[in-house]
N, C-alpha and C positions, 0 to 999 in steps of 0.2 A: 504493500500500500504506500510505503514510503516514495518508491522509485516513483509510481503511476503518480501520486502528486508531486514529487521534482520534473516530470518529465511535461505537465500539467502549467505549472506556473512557468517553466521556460518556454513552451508552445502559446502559451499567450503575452509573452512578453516580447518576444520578437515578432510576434502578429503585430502590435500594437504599433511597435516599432518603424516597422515598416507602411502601416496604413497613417501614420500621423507622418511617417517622414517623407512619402513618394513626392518627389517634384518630377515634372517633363527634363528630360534629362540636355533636351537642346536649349532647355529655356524659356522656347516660344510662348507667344501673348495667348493666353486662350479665351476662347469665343465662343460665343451663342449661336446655335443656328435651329431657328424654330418656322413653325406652320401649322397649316391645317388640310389633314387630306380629306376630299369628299368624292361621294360616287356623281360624276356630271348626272349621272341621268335622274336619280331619287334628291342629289340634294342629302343624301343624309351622311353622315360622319362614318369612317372606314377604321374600323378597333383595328389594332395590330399592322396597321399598312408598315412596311420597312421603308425608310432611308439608310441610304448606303453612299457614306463617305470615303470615294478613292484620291490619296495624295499622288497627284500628277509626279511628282518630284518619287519619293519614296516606294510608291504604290504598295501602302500598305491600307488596308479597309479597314474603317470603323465606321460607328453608325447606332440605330435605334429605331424603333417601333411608336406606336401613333397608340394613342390611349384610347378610352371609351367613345373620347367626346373628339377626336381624330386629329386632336393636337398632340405635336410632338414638341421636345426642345434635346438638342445636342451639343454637348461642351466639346469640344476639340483644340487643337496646337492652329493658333493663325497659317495662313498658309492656301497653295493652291490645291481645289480640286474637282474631281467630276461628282456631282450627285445628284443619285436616283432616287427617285420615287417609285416602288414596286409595291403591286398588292397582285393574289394570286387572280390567273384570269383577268386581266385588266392592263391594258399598255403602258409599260413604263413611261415615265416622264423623264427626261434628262436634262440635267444644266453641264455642260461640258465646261472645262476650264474656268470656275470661278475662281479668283480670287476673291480671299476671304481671310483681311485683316481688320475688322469688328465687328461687333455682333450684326449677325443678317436673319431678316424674316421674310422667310420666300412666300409668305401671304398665303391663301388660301389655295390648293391645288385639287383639280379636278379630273378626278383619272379615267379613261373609258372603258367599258366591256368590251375584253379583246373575243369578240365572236368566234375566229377564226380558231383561237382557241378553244372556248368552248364547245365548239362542237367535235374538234380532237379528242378532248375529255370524256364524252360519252363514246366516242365509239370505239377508241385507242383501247386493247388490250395491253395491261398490264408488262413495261419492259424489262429492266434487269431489275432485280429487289434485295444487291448486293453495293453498299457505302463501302470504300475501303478506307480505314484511319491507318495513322501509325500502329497501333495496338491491338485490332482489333477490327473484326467485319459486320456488315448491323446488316442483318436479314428484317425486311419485309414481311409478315404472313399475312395481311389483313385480306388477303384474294385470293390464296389459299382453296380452292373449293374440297378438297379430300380432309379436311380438318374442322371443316364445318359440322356443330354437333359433336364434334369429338372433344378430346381434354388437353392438355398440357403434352401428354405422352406422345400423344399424336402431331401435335406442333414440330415438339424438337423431333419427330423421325424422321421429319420431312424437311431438315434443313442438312444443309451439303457437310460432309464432315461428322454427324451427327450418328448415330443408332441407336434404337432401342429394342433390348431383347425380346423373348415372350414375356419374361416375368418383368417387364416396366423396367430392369437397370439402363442407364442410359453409359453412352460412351463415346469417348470420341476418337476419334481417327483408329480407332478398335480398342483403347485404354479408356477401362473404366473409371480410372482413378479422375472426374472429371470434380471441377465446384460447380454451386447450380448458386447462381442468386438472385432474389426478385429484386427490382429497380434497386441495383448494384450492390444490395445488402443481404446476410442471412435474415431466413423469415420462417415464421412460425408458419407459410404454408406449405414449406417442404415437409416441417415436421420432425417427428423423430423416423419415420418410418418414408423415406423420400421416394421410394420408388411407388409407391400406394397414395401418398399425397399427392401428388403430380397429376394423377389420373383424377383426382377429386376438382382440379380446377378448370372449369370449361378453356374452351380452345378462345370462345371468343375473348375473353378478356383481355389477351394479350396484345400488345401494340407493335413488336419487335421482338426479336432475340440478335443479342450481340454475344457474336462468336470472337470468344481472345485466345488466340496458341500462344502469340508471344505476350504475355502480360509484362504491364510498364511495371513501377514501383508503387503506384498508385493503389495496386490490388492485394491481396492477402495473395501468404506465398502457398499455401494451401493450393493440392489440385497439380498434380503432375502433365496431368494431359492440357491440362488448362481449364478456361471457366465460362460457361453459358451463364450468359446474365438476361435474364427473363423481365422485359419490361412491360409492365402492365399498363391498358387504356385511363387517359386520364381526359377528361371534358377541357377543353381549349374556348370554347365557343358561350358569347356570353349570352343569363339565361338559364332557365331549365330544359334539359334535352336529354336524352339516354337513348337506351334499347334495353328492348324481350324479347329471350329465346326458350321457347320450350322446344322439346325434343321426346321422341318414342322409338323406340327400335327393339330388334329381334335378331339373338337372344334377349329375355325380357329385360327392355333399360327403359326410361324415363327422366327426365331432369327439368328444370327450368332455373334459368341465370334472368338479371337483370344489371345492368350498367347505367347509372342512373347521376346526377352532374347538375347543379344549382351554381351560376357564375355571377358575379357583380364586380364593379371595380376595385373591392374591398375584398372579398373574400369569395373562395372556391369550396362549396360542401362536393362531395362525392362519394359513390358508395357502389362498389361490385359485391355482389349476392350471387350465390347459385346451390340448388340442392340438384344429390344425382342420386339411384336407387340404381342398380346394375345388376343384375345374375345373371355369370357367367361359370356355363360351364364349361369342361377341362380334363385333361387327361393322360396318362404316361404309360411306357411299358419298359420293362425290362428284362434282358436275359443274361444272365452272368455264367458265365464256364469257369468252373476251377479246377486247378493245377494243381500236383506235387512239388517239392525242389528239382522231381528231373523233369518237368514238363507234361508230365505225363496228366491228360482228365479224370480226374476224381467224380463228380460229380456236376450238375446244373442246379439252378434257379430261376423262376419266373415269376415274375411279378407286373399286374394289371392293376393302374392307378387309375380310378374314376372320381373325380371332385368337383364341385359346387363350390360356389363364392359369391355370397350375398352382400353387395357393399352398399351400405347408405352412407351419403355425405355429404354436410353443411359446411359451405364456409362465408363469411363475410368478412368483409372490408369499409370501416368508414371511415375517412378523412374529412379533417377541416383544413383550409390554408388562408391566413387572414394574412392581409398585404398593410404591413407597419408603416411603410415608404413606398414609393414607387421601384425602388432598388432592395427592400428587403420584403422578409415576411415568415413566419410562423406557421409551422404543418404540423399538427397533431393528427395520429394515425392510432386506430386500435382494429386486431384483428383476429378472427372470431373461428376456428376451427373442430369440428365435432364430428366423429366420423363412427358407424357400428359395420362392425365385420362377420359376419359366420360363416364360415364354411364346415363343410361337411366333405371325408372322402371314405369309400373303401380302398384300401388294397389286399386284394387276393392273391397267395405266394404258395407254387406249389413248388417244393423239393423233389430233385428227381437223383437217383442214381448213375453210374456209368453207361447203363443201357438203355436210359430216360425211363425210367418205369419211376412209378411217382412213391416217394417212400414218406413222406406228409404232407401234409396241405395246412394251409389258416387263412382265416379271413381276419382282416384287421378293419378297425372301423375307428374314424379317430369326429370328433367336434369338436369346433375350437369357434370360442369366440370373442373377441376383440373390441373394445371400446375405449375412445381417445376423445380426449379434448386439449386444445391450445388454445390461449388465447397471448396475445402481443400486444402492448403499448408502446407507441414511438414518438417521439418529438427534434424536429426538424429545424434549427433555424439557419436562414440562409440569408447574406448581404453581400449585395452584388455593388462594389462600388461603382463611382464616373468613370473610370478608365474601362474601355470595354475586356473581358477579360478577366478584372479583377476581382476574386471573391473570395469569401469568406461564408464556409457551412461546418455547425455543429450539429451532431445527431448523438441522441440518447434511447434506447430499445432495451427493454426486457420481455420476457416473451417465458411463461409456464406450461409445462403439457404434465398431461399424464395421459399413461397407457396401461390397460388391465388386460389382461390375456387370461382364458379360462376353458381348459381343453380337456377332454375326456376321451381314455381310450378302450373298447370292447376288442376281446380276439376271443372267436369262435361263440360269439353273444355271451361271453363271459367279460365281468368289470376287468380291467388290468389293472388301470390309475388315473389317478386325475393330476393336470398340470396348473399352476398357476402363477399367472408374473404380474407382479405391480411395480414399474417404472415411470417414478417422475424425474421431471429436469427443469432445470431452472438456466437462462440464460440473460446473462447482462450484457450489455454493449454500448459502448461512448467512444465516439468518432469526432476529431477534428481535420480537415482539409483547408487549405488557406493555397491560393491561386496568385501569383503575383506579376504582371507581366510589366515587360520594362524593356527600354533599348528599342532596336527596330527587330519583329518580328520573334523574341525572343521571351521566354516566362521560365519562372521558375516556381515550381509548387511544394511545401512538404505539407507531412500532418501524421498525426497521432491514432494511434485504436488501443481500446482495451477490449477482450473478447474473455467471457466469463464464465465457464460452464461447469454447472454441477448436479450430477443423477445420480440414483440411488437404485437400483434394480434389484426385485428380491424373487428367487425362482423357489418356489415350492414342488416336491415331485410326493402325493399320497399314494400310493400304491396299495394292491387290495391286500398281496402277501409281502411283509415286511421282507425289506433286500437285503442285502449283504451289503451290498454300494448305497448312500444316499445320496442323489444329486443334489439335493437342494443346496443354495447358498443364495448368499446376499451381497453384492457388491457397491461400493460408493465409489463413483469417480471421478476425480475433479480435475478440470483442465483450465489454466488461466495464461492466456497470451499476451504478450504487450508486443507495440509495434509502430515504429518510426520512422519514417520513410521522407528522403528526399532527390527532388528529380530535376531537370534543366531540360528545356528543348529549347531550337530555336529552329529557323525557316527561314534560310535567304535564298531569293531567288527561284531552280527547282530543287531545291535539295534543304531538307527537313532532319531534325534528327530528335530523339530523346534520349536521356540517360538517366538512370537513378539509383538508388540504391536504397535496400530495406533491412532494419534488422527485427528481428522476431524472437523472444524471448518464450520461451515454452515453462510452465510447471506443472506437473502432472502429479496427482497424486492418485493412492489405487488403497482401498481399505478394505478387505477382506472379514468383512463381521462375521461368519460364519468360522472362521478358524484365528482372528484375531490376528491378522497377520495383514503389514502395511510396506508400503510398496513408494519410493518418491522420486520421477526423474526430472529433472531439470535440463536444459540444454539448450544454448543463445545461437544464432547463425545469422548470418549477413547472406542476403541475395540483391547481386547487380542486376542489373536489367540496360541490354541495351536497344535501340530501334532505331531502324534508318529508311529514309523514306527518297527518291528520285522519280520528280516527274520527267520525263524525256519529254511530252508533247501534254496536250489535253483530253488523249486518250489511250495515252500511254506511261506505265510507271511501275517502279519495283519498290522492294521492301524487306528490308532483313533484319531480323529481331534474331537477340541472344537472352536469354532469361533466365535464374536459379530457379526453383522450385521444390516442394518437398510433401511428402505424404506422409501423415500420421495416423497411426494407430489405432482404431475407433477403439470405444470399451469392450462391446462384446469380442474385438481381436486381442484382448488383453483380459478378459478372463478366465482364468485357467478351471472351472469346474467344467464338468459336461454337459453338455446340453446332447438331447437326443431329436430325431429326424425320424427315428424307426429303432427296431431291437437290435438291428446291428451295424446302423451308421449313429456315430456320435461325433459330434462339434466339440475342441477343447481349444480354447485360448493361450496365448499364450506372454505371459505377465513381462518377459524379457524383449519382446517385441520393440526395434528401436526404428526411428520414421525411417523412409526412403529419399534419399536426394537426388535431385534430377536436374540436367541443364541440358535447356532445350536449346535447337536451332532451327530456325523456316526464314526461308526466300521463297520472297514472292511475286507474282508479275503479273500485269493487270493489264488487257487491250480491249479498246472500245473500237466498232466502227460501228453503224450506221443501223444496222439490224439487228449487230449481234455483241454480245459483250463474252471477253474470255477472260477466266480468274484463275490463275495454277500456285501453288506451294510446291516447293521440295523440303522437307522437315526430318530433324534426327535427334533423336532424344538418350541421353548416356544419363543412366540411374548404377546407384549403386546402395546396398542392402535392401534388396527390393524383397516383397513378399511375395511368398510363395505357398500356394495352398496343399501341402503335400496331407497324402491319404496313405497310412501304415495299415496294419493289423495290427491289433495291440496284443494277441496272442491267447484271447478266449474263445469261447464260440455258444450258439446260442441255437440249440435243436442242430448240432453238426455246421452250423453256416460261421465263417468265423467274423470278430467284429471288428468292423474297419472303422480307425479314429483317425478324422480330418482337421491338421492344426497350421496356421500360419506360421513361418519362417523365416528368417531373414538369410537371402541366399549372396551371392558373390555381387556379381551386376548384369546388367542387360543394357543392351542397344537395341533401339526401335528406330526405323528410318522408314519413309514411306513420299507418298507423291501422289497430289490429288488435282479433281481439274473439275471446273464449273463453268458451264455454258447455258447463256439464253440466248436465242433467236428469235426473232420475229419475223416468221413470212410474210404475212399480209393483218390488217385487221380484225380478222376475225381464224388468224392461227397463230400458237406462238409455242415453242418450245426451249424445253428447259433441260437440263441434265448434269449427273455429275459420275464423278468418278473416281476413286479413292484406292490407292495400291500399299498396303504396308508390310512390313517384318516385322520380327524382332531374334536376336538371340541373345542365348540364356546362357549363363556360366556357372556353376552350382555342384556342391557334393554333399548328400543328408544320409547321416550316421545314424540309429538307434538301434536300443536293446527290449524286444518286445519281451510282455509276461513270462516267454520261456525260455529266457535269457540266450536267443538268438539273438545275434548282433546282422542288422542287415545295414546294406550301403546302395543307395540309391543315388546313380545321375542324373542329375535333373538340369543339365546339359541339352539345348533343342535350338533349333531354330527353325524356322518356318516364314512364312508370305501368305497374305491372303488381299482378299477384296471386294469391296462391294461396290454398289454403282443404280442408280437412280434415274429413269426416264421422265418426266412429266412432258403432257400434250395437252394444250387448250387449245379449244376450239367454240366459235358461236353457230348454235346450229341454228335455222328456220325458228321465227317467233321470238328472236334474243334468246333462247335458250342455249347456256351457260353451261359446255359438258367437259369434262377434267379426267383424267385417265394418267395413273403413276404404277409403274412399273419399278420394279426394287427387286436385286439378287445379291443376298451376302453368299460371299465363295467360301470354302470350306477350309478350315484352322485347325492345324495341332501345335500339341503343348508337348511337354515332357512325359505327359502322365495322361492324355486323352486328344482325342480329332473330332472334329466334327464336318458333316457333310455343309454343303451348300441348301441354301434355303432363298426359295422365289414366292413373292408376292404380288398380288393387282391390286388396285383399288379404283371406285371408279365412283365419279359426282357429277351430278346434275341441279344444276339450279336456276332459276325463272324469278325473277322481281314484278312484283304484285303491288296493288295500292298505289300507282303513280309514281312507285320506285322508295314508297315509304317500306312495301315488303320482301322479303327474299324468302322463298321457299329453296329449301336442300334437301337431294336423295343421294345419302352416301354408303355406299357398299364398301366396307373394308376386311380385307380378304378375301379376295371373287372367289377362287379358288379354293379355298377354307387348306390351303398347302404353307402355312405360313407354324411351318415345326421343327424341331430342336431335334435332329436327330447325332447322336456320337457316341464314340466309343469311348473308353477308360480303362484302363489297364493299372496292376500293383503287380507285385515279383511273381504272386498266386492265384493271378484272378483277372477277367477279363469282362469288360461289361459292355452289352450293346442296350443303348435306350433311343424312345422316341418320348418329347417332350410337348404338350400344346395347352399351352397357357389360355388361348382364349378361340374360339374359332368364328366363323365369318360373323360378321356383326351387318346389320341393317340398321338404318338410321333416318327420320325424316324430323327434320330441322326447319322451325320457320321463325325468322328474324324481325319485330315489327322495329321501327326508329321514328324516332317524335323528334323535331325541333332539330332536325341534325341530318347533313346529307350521306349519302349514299356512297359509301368510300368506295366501292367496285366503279361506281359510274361520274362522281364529282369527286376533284380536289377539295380538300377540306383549306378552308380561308385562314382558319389559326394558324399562327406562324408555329418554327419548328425551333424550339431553343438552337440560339447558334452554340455548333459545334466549332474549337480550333485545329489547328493543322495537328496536335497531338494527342487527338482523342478525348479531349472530356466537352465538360457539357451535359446536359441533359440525359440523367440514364446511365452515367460513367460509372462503375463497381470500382467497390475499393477489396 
């Protein structure tokens, strides 16, 4: 607590410093330059119109926005320049070469409806939905038609770089190790359980995802692969306006969302809602062959997994943003998460001998049910000074969940035992960032986080005949990070660059109340971050980012009791578990022409003590089957290298095509020692390397009637590891949509998995034993989606007139994650 308040009073001291000492560093006289924009044709005042300040001499741009009442006023350095007048859809105005040494008022300006554009606007299919920064690529989805009706899951599988398995983990460039964050911060709507969160938040709410491989200093070093920062819709437009979406589909789902947005010149109320009900069913199979020490088959096993999963889920979202100043203002945020689970599965496992003649059979029968609630409070305050560029944001977040789990198991309609876990967590977070720019084209930024976290997970196992072994335990674990960060970019001419540097303070504690035994690591680390940016032309330009990064440990990877899956697969943690370090490399290259936009990476990632999920026997057996225990590791190091590529085109207006393409590796350097129960010592290489790939088609097309028809084609290629392979897996999906109401309505019919061929099939192999499965988390889904909008246009068919926070040449702005 000591350091977090020295580090506290020094980060406001040199903020202070620096906002009370900035002067123009040429000196120049500075000046007013004010007006008033109106629409010629209504006469009525134009909110948000931009002015756009270019220095003839310098050509660097500043500038500002037109208020309620469509007056503006802008300070600036005396001096010559060109300035515009823009509002979206409507012909610019320009004063070319003014000078401008005192204050000037360009009076009142009257802008036209550019026609010619608007009616581009309705009929112009959607073109590239790829922004490249320094840092970081900002995807598009609001036109989307195969994620319409769908949820968060279904967003990120659809963005380039991106996957997500059957069972919701997501990943990136094939590394799962990704961070996920909502409007640039962790959020109680990921949750404790983020791959099942995800799917609970509708698809619409989202406004963007910004994909970062090479993350600046700006962000948590968290996230090896790098970090999807998930921006959420927020109302621009002054006024009450929103949207409703209900939804039905087959297997049995249902939901309905609302986005809903109250605007005045003082303050912003806003509020995303949405409940979802889902059952989906599901399924697996397995056959395993085992071996002797000389190879020789011993015996089989087969096992048929049929499951159910009943998910209901609440979440909401209210914000207030009240505007202090015209430059500042205060965001209070609470958020409301509650979700109930049940599922139900049999597995029926028949045991067979060397001849397959079946020597026992069981039926296992397990319920498990699941209830969670989060809820978050945040406070936001942000002050944008006169210098464009210049700011200053605090944020404060704490965020409470708990999770009950309560599961019961029958084999042969006989009780086994009952399971049950109660895990709460508490999370604190205070964030300062302070923006400072200065010189020509040049800023420097640092700031502060404290990241606060502590759970308490308590596993009970009642069993009907008292065991030998008791799983039960209870673990506490606390994890508290601090973290410092400072970065310089600067931009002359075409060449950009950023540098930074982060250090991150780790303390981990681990309490073992079931055997009274405590655990403490600590461990400080510095990660650089570099980024280089060159435009060649205006539709041409590269980009190479160098970054530290590192992966930690979650708690269930560090609890060392058992957790059970089945009678003879067990989970064990493990307490020595130390993070993984990684430093990344991606070059990148960006060409626009006319139709078509092309985005390629070549990226290589060298980690070292990486985890590895290695699966022993531990040397008992359970009805002749023996039992295999799966624990995390820290092995030598691994090298990932890969190469990816994203293309849109557009043939004509009413076709337009998209695609991508992704090729990775990795190899593995690795040797794991242990002494099972029967005091065999075995030695496993886990030594591999491999390539795989996957790759994404999308096709838009407008059929007869404006009817809206979308077709995505997807094939992940097939991967082995050390210890397993898996086949390749193809997928369709296919939407339709028709706007209704004057283009107040949009109806959607989304088919995801035409095919219902979207399964996990792979093998696994241990020194005794060989396993072939088929896995399918969810199969084809129907979906019919219909979107009503009040007060607010039609993002498929009009530009939205609210401006877009300016973003600078190195990524922040509006939506930046730290």
């Amino acid at each position: 607590m000591r350091r977090l308040t020295f580090v506290f009073i020094y980060l406001f001291s040199i903020t202070s410093m620096l906002a009370q000492g900035q002067k123009p560093l040429d000196q120049a006289k500075t000046i007013k330059i004010t007006g008033k924009i109106i629409d010629a044709a209504t006469k009525e005042p134009l909110e948000y119109g931009t002015v756009v300040l270019k220095d003839v001499k310098t050509q660097k741009i500043s500038g500002g926005i037109s208020d309620s009442s469509g007056d503006f006023s802008i300070t600036a350095p005396s001096g010559t320049y060109d300035i515009s007048i823009e509002f979206i859809s409507f012909k610019t105005v320009t004063y070319k070469n003014r000078v401008v040494d005192k204050d000037l008022n360009l009076g009142t300006i009257a802008l036209v409806e550019d026609g010619q554009m608007l009616e581009e606007v309705n009929i112009m299919p959607e073109k590239s939905t790829v922004d490249i920064r320094l840092d970081k690529k900002i995807y598009n989805v609001g036109k989307d038609l195969t994620v319409k009706g769908g949820n968060v899951s279904d967003v990120l599988d659809n963005i380039p770089s991106v996957s997500v398995d059957v069972e919701g983990n997501v990943s990136l460039r094939g590394n799962e190790n990704v961070r996920i964050l909502i409007d640039g911060k962790p959020s109680a709507l990921v949750g404790l359980d983020g791959a099942s969160a995800l799917r609970q938040l509708p698809a619409d709410a989202i406004e963007r995802v910004e994909l970062i491989t090479s993350p600046s200093a700006r962000y948590d070093a968290e996230g090896t692969a790098g970090i999807l920062n998930i921006i959420l819709r927020k109302g621009k437009v002054t006024g009450f306006n929103g949207s409703i979406n209900p939804k039905i589909g087959n297997p049995e789902q249902y939901g309905i969302s609302a986005n809903l947005n109250y605007r005045t010149k003082k303050f912003n109320i806003f509020n995303n809602t949405g409940y979802n009900y889902r059952n989906g069913p599901g399924s697996s199979f397995n056959d395993v062959t085992y071996f002797d020490a000389n190879g020789n088959t011993t015996g089989y096993l087969k096992e048929v997994r049929e499951s159910n999963r009943l998910n209901k889920g609440f979440n909401t979202s209210f914000g207030v943003e009240y505007y202090l100043t015209d430059n500042s203002s205060i965001l209070a945020n609470i958020v409301y998460r509650k979700s109930s689970n049940e599922s139900f599965s049999s597995n029926n496992v028949d045991i067979f001998d060397i001849n397959r003649t079946v020597t026992s059979n069981r039926l296992r029968i397990e319920n498990e049910n699941q209830d969670s609630n989060t809820i978050q409070y945040s406070l936001n305050y942000t002050n944008k000074f006169n210098t464009i560029g210049h700011q200053l944001s605090v944020d404060f977040q704490y965020s409470k969940s708990n999770q009950d789990e309560f599961g019961n198991i029958f084999q042969n309609s006989a009780f086994v035992e009952d399971n049950i876990t109660v895990d709460e967590s508490t999370k604190k977070l205070v964030q300062v960032d302070y923006v400072y720019p200065f010189g020509e084209g040049s800023q420097l930024e640092f700031g502060f986080k404290g990241d606060l976290e502590k759970s308490n997970t308590d596993y009970k196992n009642l069993p009907n005949v008292p065991a030998t072994y008791d799983p039960s335990n209870n673990l506490i674990f606390e994890q508290n990070v601090y973290a410092l960060y400072g970065q310089y970019g600067r931009k002359f001419e075409k060449f950009s660059f950023l540098v930074g540097v982060r250090n991150e303070i780790s303390d981990i504690k681990i309490n073992l109340l079931t055997t009274n035994v405590n655990y403490e690591k600590n461990y400080s680390k510095f990660f650089p971050t570099v980024n280089f940016g060159y435009e060649l032309n205006d539709s041409e330009s590269f980009t190479l980012g160098v970054s530290k990064r590192l992966r930690r440990p979650r708690s269930r990877f560090l609890n060392p009791f058992e957790s059970r899956s089945s009678e003879t697969n067990i989970f064990k943690g493990n307490v020595d578990l130390n993070p993984t370090y990684t430093t990344s490399y991606d070059f990148g290259y960006l060409k626009k022409w006319e139709n078509m936009t092309l985005n390629s990476s070549v990226y290589f990632n060298h980690s070292t003590d990486i985890f590895q999920f290695v699966t022993q026997e531990r040397g008992d057996f359970v009805n002749g089957v023996p039992v295999l225990l799966r624990t995390p590791i820290n092995l030598a190091q691994e090298d990932r290298y890969g190469f990816e590529l994203t293309a849109n085109y557009t043939l004509s207006k009413k076709v337009n095509f998209s695609g991508s393409f992704n090729y990775f590796g990795f190899k593995t350097e690795g040797i794991f020692e242990y002494t099972n129960s029967n005091n065999q010592v075995i030695t496993q290489d886990f030594g591999a390397q491999n390539t795989s790939w996957f790759t994404r088609l999308n096709a838009k097309v407008t059929l007869p009637s404006d009817i809206q028809w979308q077709t995505r084609f997807q094939y992940n290629g097939p991967q082995e590891g050390a210890q397993s392979k898996s086949k390749g897996m193809f997928s369709t999906n296919l939407a339709f949509s028709k706007d209704l109401m004057k283009d107040n309505g949009t109806l959607v019919l989304n088919i995801s998995d035409l095919f219902n061929s979207r399964k996990r099939q792979s093998t696994s192999y241990t020194p005794n034993s060989e396993t072939y499965g088929e896995y399918q988390w969810r199969q084809r889904q129907i979906t019919l989606s219909f979107t009503y909008r009040f007060n607010q246009q039609n993002s498929s068919q009009k530009k939205d007139r609210a401006p877009q926070q300016q973003e600078d040449d190195f990524g922040g702005g509006e939506g930046f994650g730290k």
